[in-house]
PDB file of N, CA, C and O in Angstrom:
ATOM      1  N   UNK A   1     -31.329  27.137 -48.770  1.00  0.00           N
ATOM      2  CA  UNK A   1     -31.285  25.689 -48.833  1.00  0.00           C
ATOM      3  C   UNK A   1     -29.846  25.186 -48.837  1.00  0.00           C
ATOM      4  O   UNK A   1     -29.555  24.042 -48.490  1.00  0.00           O
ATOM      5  N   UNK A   2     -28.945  26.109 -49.254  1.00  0.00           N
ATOM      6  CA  UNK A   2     -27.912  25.430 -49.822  1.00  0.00           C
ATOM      7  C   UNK A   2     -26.902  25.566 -48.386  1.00  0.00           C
ATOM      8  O   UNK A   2     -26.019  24.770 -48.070  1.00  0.00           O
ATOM      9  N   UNK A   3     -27.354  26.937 -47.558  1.00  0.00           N
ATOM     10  CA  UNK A   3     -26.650  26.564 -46.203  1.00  0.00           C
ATOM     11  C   UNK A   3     -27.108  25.705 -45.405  1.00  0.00           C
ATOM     12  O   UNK A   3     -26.486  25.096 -44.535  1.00  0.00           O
ATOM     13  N   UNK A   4     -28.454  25.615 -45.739  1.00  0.00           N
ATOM     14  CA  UNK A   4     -28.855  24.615 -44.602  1.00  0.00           C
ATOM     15  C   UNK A   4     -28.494  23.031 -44.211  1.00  0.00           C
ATOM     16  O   UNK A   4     -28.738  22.376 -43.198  1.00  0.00           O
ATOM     17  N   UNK A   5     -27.692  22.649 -45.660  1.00  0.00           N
ATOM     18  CA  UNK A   5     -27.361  21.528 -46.039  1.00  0.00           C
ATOM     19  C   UNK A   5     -25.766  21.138 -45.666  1.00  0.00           C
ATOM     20  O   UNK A   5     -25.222  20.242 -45.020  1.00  0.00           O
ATOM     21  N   UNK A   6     -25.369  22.194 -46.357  1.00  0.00           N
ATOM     22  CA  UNK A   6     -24.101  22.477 -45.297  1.00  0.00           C
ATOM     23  C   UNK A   6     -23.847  22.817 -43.916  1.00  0.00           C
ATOM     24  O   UNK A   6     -22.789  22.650 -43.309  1.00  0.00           O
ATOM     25  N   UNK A   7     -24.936  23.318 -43.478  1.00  0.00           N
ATOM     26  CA  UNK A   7     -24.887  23.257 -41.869  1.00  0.00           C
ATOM     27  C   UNK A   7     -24.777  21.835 -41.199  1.00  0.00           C
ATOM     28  O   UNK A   7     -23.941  21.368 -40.426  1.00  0.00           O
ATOM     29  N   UNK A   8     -25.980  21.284 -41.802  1.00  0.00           N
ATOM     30  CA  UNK A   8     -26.041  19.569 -41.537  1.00  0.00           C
ATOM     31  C   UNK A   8     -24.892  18.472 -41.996  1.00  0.00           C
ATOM     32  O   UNK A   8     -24.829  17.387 -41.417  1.00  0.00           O
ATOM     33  N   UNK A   9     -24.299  18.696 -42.700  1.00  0.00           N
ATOM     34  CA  UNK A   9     -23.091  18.087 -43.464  1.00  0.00           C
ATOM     35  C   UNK A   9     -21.958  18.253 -43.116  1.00  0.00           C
ATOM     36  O   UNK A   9     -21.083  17.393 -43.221  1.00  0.00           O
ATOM     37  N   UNK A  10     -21.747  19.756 -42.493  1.00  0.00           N
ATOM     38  CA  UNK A  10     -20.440  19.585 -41.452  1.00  0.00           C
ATOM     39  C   UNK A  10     -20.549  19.328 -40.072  1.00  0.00           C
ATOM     40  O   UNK A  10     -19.473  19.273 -39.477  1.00  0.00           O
ATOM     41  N   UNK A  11     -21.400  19.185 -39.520  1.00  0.00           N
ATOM     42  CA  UNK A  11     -21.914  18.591 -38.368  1.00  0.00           C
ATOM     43  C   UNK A  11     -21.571  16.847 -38.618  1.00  0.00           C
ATOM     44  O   UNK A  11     -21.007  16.209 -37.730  1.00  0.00           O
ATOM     45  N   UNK A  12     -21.866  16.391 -39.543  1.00  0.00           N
ATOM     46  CA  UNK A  12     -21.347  14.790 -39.467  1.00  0.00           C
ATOM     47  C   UNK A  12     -20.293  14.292 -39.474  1.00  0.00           C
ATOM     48  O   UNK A  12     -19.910  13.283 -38.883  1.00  0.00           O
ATOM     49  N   UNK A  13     -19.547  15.241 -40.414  1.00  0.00           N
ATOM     50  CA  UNK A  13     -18.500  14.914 -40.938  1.00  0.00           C
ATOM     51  C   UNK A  13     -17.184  15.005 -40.009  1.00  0.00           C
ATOM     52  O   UNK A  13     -17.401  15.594 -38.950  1.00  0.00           O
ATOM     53  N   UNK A  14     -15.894  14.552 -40.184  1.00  0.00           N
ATOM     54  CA  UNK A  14     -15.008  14.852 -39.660  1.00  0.00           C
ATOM     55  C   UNK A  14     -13.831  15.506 -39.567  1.00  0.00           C
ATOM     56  O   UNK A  14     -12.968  15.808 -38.743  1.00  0.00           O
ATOM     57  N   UNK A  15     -14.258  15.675 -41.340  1.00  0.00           N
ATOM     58  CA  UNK A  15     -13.306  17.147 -41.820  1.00  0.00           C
ATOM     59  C   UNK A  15     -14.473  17.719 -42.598  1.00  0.00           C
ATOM     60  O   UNK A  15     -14.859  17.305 -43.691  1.00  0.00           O
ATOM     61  N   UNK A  16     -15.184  19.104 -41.636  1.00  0.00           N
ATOM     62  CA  UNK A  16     -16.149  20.184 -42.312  1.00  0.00           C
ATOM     63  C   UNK A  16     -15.285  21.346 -43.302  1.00  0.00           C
ATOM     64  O   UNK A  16     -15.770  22.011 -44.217  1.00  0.00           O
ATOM     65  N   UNK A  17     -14.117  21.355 -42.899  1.00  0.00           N
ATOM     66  CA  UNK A  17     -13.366  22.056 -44.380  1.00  0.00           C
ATOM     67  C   UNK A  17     -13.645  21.341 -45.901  1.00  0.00           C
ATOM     68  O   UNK A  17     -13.332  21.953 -46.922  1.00  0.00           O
ATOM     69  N   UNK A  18     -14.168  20.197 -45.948  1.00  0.00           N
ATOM     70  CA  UNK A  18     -13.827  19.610 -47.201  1.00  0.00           C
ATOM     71  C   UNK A  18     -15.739  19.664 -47.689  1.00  0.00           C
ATOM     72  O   UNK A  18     -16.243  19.466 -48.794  1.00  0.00           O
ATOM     73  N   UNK A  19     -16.117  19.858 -46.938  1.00  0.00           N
ATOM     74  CA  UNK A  19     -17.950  20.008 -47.587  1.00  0.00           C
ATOM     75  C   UNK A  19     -18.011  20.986 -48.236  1.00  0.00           C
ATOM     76  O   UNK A  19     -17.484  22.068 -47.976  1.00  0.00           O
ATOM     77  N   UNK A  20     -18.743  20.673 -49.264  1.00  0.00           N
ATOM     78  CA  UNK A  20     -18.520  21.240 -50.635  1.00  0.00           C
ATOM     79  C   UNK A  20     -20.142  21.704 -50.996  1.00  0.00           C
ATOM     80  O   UNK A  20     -20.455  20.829 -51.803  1.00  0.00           O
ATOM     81  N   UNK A  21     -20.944  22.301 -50.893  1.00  0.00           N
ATOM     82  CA  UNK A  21     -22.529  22.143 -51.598  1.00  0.00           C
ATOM     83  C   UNK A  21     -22.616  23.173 -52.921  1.00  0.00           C
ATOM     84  O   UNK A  21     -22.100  24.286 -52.822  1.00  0.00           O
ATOM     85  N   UNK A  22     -23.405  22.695 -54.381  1.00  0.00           N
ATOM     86  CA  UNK A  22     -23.513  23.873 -55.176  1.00  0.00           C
ATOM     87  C   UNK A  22     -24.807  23.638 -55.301  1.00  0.00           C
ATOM     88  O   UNK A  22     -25.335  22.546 -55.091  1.00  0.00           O
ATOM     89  N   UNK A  23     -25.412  24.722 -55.672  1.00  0.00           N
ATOM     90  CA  UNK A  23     -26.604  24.474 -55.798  1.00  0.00           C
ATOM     91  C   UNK A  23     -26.455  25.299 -57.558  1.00  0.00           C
ATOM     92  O   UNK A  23     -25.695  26.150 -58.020  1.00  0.00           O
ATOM     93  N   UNK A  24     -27.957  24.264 -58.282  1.00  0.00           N
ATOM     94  CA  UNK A  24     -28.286  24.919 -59.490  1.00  0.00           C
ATOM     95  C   UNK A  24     -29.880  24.848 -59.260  1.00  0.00           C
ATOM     96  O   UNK A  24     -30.460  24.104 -58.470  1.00  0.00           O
ATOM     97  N   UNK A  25     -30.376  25.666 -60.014  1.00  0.00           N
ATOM     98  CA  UNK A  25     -31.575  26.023 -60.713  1.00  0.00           C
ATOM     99  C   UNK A  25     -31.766  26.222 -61.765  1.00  0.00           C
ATOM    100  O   UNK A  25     -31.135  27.094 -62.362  1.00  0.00           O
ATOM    101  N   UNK A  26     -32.838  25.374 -62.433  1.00  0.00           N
ATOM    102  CA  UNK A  26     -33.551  25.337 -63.409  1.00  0.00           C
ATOM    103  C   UNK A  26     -34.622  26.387 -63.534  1.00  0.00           C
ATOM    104  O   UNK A  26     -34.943  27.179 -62.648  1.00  0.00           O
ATOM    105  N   UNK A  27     -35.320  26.268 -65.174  1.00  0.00           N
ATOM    106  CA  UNK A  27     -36.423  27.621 -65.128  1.00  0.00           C
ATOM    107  C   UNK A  27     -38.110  26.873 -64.735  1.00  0.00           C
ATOM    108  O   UNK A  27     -39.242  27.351 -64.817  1.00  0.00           O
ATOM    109  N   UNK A  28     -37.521  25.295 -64.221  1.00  0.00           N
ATOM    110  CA  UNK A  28     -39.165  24.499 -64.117  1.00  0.00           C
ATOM    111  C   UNK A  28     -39.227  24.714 -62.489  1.00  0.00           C
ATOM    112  O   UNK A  28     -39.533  23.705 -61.854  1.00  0.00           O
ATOM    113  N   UNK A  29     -38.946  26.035 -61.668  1.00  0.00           N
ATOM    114  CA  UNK A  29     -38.674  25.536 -60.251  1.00  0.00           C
ATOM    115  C   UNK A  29     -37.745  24.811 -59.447  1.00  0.00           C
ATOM    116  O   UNK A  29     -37.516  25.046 -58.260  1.00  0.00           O
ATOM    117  N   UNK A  30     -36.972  23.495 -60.475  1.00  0.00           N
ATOM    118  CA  UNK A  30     -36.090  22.592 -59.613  1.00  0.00           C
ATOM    119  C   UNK A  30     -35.001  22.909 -59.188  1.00  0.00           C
ATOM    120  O   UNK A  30     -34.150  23.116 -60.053  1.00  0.00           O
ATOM    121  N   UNK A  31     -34.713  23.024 -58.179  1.00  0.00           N
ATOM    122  CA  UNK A  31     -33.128  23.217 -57.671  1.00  0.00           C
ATOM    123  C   UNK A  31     -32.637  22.032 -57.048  1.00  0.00           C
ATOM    124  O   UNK A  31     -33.111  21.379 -56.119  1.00  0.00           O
ATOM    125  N   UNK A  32     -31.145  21.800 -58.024  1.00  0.00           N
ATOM    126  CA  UNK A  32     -30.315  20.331 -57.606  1.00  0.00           C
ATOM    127  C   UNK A  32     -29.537  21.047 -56.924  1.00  0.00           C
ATOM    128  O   UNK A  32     -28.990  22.096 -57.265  1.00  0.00           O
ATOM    129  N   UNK A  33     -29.431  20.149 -55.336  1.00  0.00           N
ATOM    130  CA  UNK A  33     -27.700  20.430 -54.784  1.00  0.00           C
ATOM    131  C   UNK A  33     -26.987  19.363 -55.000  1.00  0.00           C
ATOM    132  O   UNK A  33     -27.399  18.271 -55.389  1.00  0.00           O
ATOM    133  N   UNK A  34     -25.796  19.706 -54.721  1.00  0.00           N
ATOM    134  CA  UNK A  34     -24.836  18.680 -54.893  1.00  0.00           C
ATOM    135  C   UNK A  34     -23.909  18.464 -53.538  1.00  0.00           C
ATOM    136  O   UNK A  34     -23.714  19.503 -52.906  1.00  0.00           O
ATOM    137  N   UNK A  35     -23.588  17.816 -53.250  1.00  0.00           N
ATOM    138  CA  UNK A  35     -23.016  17.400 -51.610  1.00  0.00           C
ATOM    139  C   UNK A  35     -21.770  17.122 -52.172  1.00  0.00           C
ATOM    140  O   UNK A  35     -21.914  16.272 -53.050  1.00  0.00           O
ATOM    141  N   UNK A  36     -20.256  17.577 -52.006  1.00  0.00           N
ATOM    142  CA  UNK A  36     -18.880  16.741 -51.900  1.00  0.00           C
ATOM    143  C   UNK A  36     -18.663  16.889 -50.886  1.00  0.00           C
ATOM    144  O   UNK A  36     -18.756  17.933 -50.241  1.00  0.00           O
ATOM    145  N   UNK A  37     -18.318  15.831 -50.538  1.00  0.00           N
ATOM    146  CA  UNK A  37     -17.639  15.350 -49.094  1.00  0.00           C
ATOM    147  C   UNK A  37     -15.970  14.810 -49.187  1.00  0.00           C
ATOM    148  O   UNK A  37     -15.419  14.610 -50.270  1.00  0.00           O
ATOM    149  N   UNK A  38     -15.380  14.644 -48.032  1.00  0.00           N
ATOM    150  CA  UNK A  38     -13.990  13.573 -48.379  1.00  0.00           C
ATOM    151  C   UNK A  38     -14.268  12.646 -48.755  1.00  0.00           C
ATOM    152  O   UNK A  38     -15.490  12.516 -48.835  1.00  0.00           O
ATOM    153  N   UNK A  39     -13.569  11.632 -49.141  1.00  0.00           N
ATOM    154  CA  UNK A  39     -13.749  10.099 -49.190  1.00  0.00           C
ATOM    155  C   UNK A  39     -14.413   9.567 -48.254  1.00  0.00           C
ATOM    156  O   UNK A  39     -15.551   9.101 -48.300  1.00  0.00           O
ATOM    157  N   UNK A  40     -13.445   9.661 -47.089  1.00  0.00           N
ATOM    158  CA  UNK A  40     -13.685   9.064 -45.740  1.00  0.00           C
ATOM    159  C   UNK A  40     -15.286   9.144 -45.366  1.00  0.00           C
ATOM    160  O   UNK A  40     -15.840   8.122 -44.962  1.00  0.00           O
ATOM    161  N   UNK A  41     -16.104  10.510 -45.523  1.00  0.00           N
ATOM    162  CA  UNK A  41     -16.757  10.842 -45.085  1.00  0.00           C
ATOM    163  C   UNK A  41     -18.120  10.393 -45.750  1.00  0.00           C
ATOM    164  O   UNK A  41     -19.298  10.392 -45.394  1.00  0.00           O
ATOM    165  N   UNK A  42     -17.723  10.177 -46.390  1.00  0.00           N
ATOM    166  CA  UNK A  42     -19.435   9.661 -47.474  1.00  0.00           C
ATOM    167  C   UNK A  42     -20.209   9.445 -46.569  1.00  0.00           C
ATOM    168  O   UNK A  42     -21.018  10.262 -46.128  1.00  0.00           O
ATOM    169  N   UNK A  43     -19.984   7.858 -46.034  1.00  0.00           N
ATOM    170  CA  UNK A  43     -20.415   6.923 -45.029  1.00  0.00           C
ATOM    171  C   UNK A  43     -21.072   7.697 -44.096  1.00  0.00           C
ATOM    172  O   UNK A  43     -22.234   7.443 -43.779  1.00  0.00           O
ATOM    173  N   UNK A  44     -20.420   8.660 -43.599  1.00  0.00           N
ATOM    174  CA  UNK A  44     -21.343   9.264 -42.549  1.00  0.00           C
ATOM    175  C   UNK A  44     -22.451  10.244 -43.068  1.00  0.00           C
ATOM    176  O   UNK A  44     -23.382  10.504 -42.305  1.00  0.00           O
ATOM    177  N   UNK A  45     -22.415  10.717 -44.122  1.00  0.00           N
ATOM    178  CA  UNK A  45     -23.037  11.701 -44.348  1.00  0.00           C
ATOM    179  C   UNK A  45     -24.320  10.293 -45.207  1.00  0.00           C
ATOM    180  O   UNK A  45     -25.454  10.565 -44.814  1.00  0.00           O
ATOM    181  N   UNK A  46     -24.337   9.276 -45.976  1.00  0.00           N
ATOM    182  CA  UNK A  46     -25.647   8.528 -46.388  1.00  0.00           C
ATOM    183  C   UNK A  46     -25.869   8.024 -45.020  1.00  0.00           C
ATOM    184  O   UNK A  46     -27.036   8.115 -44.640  1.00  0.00           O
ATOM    185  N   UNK A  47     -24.974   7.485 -44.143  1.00  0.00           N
ATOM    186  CA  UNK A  47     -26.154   7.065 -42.634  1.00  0.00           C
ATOM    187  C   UNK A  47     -25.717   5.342 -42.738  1.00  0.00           C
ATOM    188  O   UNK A  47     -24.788   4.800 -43.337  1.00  0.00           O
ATOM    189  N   UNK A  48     -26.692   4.839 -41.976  1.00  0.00           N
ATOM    190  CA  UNK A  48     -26.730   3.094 -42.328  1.00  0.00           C
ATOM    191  C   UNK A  48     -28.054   3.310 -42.921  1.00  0.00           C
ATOM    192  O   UNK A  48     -29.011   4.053 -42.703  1.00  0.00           O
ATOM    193  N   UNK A  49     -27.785   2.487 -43.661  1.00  0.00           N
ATOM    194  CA  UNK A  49     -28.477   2.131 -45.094  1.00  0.00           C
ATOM    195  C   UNK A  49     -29.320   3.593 -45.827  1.00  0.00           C
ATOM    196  O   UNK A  49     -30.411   3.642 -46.395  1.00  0.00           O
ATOM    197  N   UNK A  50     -28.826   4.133 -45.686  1.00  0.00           N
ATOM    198  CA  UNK A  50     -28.847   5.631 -45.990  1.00  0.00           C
ATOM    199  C   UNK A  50     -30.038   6.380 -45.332  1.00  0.00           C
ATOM    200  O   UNK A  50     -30.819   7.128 -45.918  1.00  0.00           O
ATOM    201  N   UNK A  51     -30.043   6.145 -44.388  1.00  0.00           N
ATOM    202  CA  UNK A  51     -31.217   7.136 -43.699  1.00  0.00           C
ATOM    203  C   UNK A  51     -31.045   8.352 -42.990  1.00  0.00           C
ATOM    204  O   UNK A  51     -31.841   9.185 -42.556  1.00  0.00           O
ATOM    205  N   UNK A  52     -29.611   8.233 -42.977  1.00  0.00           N
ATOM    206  CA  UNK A  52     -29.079  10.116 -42.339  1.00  0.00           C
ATOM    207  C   UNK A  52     -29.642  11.029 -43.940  1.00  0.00           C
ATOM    208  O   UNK A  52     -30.424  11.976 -44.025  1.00  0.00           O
ATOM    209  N   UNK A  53     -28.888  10.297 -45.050  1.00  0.00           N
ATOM    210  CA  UNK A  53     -29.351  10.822 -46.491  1.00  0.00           C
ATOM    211  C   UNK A  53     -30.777  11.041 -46.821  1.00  0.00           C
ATOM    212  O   UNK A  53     -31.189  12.054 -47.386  1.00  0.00           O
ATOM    213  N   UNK A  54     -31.519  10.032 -46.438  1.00  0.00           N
ATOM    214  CA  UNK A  54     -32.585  10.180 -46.908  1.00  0.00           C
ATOM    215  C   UNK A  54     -33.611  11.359 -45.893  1.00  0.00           C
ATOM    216  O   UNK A  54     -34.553  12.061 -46.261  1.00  0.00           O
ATOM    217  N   UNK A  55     -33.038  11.230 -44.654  1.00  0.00           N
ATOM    218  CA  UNK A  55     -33.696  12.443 -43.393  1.00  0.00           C
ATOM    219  C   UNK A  55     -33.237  13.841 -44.109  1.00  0.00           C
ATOM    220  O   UNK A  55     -33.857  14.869 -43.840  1.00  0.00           O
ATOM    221  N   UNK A  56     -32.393  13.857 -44.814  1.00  0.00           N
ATOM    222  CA  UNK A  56     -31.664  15.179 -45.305  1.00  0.00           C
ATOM    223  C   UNK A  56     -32.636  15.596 -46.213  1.00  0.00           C
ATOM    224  O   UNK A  56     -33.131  16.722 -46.147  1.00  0.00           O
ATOM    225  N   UNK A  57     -33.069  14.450 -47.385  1.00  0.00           N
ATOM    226  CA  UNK A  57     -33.495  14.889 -48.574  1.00  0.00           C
ATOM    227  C   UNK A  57     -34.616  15.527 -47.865  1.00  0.00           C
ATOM    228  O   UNK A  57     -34.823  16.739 -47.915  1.00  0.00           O
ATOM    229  N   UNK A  58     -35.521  14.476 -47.033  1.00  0.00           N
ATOM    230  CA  UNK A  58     -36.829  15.015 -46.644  1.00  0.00           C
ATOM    231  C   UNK A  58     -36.940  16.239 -46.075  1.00  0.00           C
ATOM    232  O   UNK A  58     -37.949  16.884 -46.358  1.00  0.00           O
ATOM    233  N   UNK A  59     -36.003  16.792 -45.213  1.00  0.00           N
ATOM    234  CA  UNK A  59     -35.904  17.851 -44.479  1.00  0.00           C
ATOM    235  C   UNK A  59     -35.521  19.295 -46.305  1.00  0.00           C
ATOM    236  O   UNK A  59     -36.016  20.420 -46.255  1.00  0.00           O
ATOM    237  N   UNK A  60     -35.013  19.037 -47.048  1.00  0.00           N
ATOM    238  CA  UNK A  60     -34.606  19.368 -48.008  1.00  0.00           C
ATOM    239  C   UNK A  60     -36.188  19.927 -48.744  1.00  0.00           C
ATOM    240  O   UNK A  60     -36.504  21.110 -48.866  1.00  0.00           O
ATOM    241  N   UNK A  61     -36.863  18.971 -49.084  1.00  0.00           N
ATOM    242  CA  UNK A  61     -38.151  19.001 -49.841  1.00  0.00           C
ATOM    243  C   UNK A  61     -38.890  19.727 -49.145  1.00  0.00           C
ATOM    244  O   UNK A  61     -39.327  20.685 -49.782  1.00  0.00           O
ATOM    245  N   UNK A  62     -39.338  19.651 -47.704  1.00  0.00           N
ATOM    246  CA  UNK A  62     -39.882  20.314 -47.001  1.00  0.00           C
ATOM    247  C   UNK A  62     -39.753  21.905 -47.091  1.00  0.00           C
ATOM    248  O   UNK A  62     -40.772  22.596 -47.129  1.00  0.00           O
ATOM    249  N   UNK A  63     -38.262  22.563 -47.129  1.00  0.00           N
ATOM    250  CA  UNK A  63     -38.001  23.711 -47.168  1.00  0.00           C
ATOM    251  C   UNK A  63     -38.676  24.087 -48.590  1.00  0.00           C
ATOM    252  O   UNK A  63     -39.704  24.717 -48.839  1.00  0.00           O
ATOM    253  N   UNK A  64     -37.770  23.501 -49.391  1.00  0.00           N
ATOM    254  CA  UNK A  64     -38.003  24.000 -50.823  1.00  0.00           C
ATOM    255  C   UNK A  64     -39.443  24.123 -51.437  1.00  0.00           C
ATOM    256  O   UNK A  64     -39.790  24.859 -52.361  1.00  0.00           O
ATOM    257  N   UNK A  65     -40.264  23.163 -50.658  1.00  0.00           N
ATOM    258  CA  UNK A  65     -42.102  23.520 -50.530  1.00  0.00           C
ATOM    259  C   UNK A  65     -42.674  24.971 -50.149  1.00  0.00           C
ATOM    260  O   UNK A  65     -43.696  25.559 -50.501  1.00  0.00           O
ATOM    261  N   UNK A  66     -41.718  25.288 -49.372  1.00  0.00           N
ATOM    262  CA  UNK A  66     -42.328  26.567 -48.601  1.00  0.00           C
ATOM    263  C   UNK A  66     -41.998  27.536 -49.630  1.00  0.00           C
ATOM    264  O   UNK A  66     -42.520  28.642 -49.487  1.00  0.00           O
ATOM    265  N   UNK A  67     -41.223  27.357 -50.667  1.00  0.00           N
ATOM    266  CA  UNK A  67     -40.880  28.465 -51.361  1.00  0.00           C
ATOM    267  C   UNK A  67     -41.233  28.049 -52.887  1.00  0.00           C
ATOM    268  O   UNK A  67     -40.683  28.663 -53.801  1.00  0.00           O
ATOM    269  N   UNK A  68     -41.824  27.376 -53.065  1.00  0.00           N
ATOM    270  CA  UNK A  68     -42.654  26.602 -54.047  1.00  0.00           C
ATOM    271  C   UNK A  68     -41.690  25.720 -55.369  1.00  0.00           C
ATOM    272  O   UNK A  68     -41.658  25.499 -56.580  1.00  0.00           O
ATOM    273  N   UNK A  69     -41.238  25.547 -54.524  1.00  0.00           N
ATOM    274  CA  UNK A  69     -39.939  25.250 -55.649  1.00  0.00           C
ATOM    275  C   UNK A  69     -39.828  22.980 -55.477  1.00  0.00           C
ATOM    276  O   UNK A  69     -40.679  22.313 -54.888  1.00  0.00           O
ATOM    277  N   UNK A  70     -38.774  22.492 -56.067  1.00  0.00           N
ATOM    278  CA  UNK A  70     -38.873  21.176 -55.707  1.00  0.00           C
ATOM    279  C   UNK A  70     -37.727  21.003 -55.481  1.00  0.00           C
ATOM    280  O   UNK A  70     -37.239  22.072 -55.849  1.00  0.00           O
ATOM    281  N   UNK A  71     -36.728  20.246 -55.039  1.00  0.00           N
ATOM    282  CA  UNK A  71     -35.480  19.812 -54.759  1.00  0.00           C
ATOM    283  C   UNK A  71     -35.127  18.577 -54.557  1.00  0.00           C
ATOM    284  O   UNK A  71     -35.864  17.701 -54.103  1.00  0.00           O
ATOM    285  N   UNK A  72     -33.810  18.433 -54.936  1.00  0.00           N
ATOM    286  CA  UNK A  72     -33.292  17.317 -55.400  1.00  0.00           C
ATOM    287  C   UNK A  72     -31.884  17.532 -54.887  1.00  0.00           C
ATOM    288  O   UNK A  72     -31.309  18.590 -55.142  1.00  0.00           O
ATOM    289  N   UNK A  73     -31.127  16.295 -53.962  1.00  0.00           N
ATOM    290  CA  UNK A  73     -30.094  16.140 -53.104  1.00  0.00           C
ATOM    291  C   UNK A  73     -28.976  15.107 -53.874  1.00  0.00           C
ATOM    292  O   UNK A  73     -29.371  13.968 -54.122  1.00  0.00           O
ATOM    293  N   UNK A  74     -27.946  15.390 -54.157  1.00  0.00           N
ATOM    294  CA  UNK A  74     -26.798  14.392 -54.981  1.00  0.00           C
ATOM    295  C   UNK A  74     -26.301  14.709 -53.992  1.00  0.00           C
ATOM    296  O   UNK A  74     -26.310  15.785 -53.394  1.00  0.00           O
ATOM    297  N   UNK A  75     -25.635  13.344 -53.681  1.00  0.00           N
ATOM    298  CA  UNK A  75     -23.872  13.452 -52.559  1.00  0.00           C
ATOM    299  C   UNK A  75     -23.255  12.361 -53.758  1.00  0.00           C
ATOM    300  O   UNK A  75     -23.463  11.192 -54.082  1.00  0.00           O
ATOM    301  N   UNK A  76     -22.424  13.416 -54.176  1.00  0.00           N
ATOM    302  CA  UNK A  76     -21.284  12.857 -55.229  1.00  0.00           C
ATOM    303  C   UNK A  76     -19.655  11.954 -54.354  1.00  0.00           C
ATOM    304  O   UNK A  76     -19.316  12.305 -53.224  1.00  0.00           O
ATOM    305  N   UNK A  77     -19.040  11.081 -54.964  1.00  0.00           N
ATOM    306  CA  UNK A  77     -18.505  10.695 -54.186  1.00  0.00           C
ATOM    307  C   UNK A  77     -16.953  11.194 -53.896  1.00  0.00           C
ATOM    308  O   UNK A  77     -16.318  10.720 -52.954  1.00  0.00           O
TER     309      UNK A  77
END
């Protein structure tokens, strides 16, 4: 999950050196990632009106279903 997010995240961005993802897990199933990006780059990575973000999360949940788990997407700023 946690490359897959970063695959997608340096693809937007315009400096992919600076994408950052950690992932944690909990013992209830949940795994949080966390997205750092540059400054600059936020913007591209939430979308207009955040729907690049929100296509991410969904694509995100989807995986983490298959492996029975739940997930949860932060892009910190």
């Amino acid at each position: 999950m946690k490359e897959f997010i970063e695959f997608i995240a340096k693809h937007l961005v315009d400096s992919p050196d600076q994408v950052n993802v950690d992932e944690k897990e909990s013992e209830d199933n949940k795994v949080t990632l966390s997205l750092k990006v540059q400054s600059d780059d936020v913007g591209k990575v939430i979308g207009k009106q955040g729907k690049t973000a929100q296509a991410m999360r969904t694509l995100l949940t989807a995986i983490a279903a298959k492996d029975g788990k739940r997930a949860i997407l932060e892009i910190l700023d």
